[in-house]
Jmol script that loads the backbone (N, CA, C; Angstrom):
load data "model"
ATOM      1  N   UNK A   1      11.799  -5.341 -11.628  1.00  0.00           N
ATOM      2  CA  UNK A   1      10.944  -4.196 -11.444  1.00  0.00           C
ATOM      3  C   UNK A   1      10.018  -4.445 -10.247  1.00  0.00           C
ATOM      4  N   UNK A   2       9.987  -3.743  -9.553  1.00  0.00           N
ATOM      5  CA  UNK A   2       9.280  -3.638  -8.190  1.00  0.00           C
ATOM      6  C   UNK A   2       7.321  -3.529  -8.813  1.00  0.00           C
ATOM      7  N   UNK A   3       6.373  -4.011  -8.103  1.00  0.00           N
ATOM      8  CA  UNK A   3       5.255  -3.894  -8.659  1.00  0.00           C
ATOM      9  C   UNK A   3       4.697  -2.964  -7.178  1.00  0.00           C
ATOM     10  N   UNK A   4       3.579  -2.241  -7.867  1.00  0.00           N
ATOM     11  CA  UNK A   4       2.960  -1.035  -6.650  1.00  0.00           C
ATOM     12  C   UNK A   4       2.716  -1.181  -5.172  1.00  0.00           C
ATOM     13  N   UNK A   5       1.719  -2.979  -5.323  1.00  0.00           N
ATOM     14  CA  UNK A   5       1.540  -3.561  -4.007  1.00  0.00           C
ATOM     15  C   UNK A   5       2.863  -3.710  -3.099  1.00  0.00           C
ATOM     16  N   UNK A   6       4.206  -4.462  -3.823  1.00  0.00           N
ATOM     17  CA  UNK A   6       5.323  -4.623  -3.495  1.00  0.00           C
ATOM     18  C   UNK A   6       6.246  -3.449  -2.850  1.00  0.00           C
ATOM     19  N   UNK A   7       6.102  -2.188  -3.449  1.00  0.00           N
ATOM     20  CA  UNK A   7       6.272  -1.026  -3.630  1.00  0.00           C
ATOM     21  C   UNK A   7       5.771  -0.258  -1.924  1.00  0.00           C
ATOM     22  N   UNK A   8       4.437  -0.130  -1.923  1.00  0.00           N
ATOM     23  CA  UNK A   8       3.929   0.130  -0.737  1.00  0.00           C
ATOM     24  C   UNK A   8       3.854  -1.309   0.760  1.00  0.00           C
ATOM     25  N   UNK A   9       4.256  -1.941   0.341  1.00  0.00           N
ATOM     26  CA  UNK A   9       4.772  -3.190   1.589  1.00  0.00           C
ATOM     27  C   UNK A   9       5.894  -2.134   1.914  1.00  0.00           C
ATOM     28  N   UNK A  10       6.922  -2.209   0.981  1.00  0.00           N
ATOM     29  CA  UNK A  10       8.046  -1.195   1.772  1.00  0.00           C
ATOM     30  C   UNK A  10       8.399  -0.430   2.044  1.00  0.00           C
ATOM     31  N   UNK A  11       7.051   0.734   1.701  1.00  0.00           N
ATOM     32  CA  UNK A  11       7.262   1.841   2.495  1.00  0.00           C
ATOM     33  C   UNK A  11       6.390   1.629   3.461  1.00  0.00           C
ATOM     34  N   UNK A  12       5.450   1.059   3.719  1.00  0.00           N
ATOM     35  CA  UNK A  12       4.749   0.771   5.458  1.00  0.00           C
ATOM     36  C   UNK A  12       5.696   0.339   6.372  1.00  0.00           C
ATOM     37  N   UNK A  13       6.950  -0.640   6.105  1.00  0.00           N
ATOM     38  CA  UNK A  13       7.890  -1.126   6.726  1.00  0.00           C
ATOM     39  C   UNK A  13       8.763  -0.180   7.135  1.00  0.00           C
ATOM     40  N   UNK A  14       8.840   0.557   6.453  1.00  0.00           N
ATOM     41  CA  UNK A  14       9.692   1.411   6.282  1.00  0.00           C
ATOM     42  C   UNK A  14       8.744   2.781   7.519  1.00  0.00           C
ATOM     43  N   UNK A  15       8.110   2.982   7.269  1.00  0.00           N
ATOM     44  CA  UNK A  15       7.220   3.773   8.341  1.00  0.00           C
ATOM     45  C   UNK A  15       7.067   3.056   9.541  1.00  0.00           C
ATOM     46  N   UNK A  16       6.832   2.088   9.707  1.00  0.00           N
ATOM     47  CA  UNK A  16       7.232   1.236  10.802  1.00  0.00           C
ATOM     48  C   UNK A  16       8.345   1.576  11.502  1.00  0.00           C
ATOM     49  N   UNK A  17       9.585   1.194  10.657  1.00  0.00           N
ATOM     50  CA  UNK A  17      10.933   1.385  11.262  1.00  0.00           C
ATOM     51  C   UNK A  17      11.216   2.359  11.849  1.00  0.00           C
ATOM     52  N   UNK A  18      10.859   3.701  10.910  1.00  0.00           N
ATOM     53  CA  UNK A  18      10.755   4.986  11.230  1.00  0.00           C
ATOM     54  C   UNK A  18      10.700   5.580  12.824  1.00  0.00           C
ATOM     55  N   UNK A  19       9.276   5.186  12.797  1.00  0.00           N
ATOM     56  CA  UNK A  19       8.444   4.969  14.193  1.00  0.00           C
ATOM     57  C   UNK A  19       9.184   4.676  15.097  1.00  0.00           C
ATOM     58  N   UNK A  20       9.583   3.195  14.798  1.00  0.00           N
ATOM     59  CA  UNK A  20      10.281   2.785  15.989  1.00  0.00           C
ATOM     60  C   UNK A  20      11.411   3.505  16.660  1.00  0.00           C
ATOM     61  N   UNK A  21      12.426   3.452  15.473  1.00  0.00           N
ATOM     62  CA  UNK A  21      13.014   4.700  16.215  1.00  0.00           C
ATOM     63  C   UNK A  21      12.922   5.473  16.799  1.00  0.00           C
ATOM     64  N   UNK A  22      12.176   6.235  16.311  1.00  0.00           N
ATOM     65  CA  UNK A  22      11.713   7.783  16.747  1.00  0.00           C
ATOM     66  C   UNK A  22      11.184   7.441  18.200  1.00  0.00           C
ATOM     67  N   UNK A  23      10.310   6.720  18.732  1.00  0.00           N
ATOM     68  CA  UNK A  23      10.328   6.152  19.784  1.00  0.00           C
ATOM     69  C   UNK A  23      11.446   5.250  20.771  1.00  0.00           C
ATOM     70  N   UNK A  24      12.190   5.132  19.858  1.00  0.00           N
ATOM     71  CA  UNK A  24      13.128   4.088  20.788  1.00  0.00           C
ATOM     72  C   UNK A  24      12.567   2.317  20.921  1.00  0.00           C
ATOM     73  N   UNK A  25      11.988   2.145  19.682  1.00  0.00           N
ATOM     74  CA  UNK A  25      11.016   0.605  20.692  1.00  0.00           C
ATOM     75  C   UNK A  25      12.044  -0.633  19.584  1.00  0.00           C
ATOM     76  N   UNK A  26      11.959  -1.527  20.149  1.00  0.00           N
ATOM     77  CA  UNK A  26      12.915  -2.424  19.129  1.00  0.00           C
ATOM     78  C   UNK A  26      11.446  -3.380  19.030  1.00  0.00           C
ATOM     79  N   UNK A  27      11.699  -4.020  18.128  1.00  0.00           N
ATOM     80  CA  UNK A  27      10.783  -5.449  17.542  1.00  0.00           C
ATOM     81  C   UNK A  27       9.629  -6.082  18.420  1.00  0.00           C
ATOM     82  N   UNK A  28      10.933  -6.493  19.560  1.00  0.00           N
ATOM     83  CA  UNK A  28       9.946  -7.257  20.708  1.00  0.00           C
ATOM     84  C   UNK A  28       9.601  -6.217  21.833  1.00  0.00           C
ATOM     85  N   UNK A  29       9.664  -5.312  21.821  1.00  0.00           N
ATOM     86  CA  UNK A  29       8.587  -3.892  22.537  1.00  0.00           C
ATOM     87  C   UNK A  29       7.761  -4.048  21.541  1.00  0.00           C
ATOM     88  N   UNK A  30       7.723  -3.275  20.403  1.00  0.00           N
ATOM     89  CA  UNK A  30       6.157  -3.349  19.839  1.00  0.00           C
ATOM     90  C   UNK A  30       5.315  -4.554  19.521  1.00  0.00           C
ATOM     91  N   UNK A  31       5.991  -5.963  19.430  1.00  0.00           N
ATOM     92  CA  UNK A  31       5.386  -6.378  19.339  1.00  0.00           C
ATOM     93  C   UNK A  31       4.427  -6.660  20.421  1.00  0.00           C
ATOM     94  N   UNK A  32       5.144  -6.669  21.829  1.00  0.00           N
ATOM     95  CA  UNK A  32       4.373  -6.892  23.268  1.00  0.00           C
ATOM     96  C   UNK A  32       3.599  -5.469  23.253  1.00  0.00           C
ATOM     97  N   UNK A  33       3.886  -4.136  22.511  1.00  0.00           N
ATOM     98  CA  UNK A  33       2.732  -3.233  22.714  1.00  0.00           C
ATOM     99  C   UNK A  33       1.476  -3.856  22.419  1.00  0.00           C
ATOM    100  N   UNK A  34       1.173  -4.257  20.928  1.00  0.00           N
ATOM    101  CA  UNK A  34       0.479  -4.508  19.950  1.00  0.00           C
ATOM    102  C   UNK A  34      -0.249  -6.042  20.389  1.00  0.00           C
ATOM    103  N   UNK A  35       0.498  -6.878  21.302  1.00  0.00           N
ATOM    104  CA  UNK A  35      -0.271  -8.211  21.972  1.00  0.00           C
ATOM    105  C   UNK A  35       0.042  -9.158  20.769  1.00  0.00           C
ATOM    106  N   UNK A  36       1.367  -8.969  20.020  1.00  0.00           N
ATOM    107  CA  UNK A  36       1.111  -9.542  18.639  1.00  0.00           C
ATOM    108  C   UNK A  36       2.672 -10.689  19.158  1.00  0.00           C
ATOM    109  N   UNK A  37       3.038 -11.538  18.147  1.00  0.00           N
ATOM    110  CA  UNK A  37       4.410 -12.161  18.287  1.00  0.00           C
ATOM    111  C   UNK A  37       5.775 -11.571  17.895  1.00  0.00           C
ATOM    112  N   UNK A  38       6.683 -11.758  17.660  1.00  0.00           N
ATOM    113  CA  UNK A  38       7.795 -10.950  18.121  1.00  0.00           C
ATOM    114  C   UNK A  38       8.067 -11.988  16.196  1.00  0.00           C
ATOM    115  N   UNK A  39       7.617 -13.041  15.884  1.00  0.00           N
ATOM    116  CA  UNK A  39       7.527 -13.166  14.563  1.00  0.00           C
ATOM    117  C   UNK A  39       6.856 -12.833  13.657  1.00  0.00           C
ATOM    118  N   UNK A  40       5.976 -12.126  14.210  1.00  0.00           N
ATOM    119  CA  UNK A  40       4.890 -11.207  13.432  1.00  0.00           C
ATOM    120  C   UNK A  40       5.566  -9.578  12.951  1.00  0.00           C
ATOM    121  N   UNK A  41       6.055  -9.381  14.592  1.00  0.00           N
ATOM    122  CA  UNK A  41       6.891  -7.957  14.047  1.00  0.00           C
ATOM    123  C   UNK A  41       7.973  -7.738  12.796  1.00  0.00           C
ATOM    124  N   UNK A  42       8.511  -9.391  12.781  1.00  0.00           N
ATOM    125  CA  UNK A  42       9.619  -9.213  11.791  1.00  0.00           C
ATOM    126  C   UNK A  42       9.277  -9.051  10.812  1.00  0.00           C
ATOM    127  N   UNK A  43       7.935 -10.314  10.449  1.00  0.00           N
ATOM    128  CA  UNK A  43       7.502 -10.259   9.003  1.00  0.00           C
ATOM    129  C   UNK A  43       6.862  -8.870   8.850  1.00  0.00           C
ATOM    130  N   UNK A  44       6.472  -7.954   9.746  1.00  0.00           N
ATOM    131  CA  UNK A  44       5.806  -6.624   9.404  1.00  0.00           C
ATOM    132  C   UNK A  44       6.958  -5.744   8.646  1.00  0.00           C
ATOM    133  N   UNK A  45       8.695  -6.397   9.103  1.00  0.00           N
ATOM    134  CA  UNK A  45       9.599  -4.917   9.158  1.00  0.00           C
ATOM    135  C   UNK A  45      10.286  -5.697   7.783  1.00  0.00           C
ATOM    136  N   UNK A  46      10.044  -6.371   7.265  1.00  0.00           N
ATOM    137  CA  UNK A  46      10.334  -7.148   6.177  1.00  0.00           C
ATOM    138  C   UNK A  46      10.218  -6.657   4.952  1.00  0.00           C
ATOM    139  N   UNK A  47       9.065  -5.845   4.878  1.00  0.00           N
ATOM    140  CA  UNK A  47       8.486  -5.543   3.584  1.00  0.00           C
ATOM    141  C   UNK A  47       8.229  -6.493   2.303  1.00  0.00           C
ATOM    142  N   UNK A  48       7.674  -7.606   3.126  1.00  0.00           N
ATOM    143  CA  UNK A  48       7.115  -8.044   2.299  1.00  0.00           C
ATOM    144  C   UNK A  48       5.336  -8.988   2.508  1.00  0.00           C
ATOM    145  N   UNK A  49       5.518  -8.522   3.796  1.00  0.00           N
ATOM    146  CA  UNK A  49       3.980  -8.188   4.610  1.00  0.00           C
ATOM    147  C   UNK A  49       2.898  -7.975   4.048  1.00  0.00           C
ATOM    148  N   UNK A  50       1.297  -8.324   3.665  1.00  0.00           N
ATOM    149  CA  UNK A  50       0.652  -7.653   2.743  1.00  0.00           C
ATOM    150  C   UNK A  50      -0.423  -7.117   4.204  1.00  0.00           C
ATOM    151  N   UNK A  51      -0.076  -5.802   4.426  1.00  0.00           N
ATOM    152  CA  UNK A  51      -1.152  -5.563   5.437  1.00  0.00           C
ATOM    153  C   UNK A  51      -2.289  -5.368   5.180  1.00  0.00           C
ATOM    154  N   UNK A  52      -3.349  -5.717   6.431  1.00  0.00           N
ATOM    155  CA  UNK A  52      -4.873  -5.499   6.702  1.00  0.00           C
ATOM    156  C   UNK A  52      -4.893  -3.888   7.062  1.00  0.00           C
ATOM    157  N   UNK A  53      -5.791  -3.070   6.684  1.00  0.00           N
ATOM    158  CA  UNK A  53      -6.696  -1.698   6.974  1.00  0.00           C
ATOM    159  C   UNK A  53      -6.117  -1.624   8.118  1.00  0.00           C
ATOM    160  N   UNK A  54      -7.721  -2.978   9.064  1.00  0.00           N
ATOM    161  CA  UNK A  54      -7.245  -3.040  10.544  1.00  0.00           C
ATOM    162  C   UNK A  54      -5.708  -2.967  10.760  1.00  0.00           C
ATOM    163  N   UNK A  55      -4.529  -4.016  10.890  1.00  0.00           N
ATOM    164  CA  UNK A  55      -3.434  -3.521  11.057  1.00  0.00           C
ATOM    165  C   UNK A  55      -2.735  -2.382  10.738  1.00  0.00           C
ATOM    166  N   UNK A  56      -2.818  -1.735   9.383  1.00  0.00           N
ATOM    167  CA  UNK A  56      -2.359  -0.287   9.711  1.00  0.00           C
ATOM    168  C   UNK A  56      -2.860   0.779  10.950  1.00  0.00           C
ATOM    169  N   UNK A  57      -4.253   0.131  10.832  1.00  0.00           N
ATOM    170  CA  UNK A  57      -4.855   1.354  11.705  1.00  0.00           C
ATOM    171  C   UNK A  57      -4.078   1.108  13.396  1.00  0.00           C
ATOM    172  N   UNK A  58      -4.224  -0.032  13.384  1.00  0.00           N
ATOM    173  CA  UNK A  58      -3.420  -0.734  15.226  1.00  0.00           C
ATOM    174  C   UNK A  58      -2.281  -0.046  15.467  1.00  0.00           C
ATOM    175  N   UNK A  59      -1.448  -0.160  14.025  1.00  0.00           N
ATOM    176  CA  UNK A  59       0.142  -0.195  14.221  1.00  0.00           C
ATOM    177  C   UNK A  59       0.146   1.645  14.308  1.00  0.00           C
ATOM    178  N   UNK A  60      -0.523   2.243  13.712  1.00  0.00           N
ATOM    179  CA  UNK A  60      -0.573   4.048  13.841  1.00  0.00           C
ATOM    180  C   UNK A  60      -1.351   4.481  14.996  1.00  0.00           C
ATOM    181  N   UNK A  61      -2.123   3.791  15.652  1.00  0.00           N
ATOM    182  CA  UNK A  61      -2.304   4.177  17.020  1.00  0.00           C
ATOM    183  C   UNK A  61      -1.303   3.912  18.007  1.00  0.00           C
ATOM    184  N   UNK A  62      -0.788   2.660  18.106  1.00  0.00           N
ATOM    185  CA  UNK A  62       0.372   2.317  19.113  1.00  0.00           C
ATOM    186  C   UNK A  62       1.640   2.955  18.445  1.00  0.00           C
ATOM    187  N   UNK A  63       2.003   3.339  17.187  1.00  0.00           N
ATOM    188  CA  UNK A  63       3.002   4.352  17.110  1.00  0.00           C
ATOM    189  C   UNK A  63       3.045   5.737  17.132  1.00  0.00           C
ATOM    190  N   UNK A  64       1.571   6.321  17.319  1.00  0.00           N
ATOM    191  CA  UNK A  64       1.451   7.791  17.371  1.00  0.00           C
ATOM    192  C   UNK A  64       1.325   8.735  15.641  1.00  0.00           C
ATOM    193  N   UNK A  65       1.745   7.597  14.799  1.00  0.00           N
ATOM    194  CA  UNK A  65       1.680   8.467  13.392  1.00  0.00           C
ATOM    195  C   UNK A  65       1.193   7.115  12.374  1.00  0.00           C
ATOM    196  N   UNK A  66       0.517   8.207  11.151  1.00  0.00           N
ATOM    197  CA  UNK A  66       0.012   7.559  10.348  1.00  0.00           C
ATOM    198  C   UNK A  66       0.943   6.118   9.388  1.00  0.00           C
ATOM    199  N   UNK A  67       0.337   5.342   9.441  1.00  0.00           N
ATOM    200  CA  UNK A  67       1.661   3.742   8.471  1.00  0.00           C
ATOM    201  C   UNK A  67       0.595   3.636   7.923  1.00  0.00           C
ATOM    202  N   UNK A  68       0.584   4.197   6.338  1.00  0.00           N
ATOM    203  CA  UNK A  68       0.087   4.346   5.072  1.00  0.00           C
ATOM    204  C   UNK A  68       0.596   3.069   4.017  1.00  0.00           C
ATOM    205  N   UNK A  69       1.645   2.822   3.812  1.00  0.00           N
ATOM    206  CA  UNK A  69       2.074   2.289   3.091  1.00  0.00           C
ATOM    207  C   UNK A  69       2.117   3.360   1.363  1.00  0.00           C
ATOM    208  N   UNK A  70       1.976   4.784   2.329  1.00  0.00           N
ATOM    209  CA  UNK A  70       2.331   5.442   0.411  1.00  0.00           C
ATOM    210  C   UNK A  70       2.933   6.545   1.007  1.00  0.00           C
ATOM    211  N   UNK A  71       3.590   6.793   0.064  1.00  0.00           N
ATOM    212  CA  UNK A  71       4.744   8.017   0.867  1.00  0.00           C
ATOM    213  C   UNK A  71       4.508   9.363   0.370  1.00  0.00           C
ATOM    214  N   UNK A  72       4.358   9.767   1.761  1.00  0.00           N
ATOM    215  CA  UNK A  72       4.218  11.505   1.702  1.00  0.00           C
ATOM    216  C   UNK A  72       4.296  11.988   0.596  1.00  0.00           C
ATOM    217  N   UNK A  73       3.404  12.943   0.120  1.00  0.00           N
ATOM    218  CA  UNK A  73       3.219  13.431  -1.166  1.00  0.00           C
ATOM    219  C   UNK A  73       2.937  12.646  -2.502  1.00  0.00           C
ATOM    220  N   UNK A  74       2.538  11.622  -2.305  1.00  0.00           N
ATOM    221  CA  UNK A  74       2.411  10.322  -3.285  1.00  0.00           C
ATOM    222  C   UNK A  74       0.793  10.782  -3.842  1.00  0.00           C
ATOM    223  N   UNK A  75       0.130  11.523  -3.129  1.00  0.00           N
ATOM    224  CA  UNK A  75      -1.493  11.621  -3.771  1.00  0.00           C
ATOM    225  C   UNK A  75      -1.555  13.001  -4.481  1.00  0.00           C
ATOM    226  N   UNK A  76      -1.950  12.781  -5.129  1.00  0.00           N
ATOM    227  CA  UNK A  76      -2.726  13.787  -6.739  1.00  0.00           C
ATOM    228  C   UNK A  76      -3.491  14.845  -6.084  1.00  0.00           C
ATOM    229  N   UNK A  77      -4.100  15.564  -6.359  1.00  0.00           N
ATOM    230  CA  UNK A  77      -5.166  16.882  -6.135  1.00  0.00           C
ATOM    231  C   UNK A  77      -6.200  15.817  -6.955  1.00  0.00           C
ATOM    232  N   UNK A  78      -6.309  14.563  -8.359  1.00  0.00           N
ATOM    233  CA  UNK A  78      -7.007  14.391  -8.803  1.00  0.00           C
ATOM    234  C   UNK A  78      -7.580  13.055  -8.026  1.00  0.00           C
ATOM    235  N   UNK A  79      -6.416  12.278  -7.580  1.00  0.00           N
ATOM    236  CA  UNK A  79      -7.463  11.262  -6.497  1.00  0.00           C
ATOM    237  C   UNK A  79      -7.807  11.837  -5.368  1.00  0.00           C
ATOM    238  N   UNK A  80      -7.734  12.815  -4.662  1.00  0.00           N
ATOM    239  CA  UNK A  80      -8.320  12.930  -3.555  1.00  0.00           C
ATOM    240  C   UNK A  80      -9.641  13.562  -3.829  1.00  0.00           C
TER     241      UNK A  80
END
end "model"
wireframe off; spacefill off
backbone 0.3
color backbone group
């Protein structure tokens, strides 16, 4: 059974990947966007990454869209 934290690692990865595509950038482009290592990118596309705030926020500016780690339509009318 997958646990929530575990759960949202792979959909940020997964939004990651997304991204990349959609841009065209492979591993070692974003990672040289981002000033980060090209072993850093992997463990990001891994999903099993536990990201920082800060890093989501880095990785959705240099990709142009939000990397949440919760997937579209995942929030309530009662948590927001």
């Amino acid at each position: 059974m997958v646990d929530s934290a575990e759960r949202r690692r792979k959909v940020a990865a997964k939004q990651i990947l997304d991204s990349m595509t959609e841009k065209g950038l492979t591993r070692a482009q974003l990672a040289d966007l981002m000033g980060r290592s090209r072993s850093e990118a992997t463990k990001w596309l891994s999903g099993s990454h536990n990201f920082t705030l800060d890093l989501l926020s880095e990785l959705s500016q240099v990709l142009g869209r939000p990397i949440t780690g919760v997937e579209e339509g995942a929030y309530s009318a009662a948590v927001c």
